[in-house]
N, C-alpha and C positions, 0 to 999 in steps of 0.2 A: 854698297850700303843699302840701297832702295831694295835688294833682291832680299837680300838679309831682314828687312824689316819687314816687308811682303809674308817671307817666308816665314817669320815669327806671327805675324796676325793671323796668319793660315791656322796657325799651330794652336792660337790660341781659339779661335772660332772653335776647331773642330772638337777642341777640350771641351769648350762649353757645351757644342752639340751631345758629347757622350755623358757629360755631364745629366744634360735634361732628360736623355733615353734610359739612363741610370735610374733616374728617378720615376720616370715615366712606367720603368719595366719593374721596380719595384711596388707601383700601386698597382699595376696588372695583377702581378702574382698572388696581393693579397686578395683578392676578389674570392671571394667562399664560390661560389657559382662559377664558371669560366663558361662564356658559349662558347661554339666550333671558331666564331669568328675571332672573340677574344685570345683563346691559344694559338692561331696565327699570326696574329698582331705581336702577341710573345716573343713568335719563333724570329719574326721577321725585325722583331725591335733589336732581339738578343744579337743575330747576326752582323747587324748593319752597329753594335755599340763593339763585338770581336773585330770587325773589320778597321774601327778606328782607333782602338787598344792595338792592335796590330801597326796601325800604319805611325801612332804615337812611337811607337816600341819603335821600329825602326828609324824614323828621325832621332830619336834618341842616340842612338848607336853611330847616325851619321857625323850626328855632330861634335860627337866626341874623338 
């Protein structure tokens, strides 16, 4: 049961975390001007929110 609810708070953190890079990479985008640095910040935000839509996606599937 402790692994089981460990593993749901995990679940839930990391929602929230793709939650706020959602948002986060949403006001990027609308930025009229992007510097070199800001379209990094893009590349690097978009990645690391696929990697946790990813890893969502698969405990999905385990749990069922």
């Amino acid at each position: 049961q402790t692994n089981k609810s460990l593993h749901h708070s995990t679940l839930k953190q990391l929602t929230h975390k793709g939650q706020l890079l959602h948002e986060e990479l949403d006001s990027l985008i609308a930025i009229p001007h992007k510097s070199h640095q800001d379209s990094i910040h893009i590349v690097q935000s978009y990645n690391q929110l696929e990697s946790i839509v990813k890893s969502l996606k698969n405990n999905e599937h385990h749990d069922q």
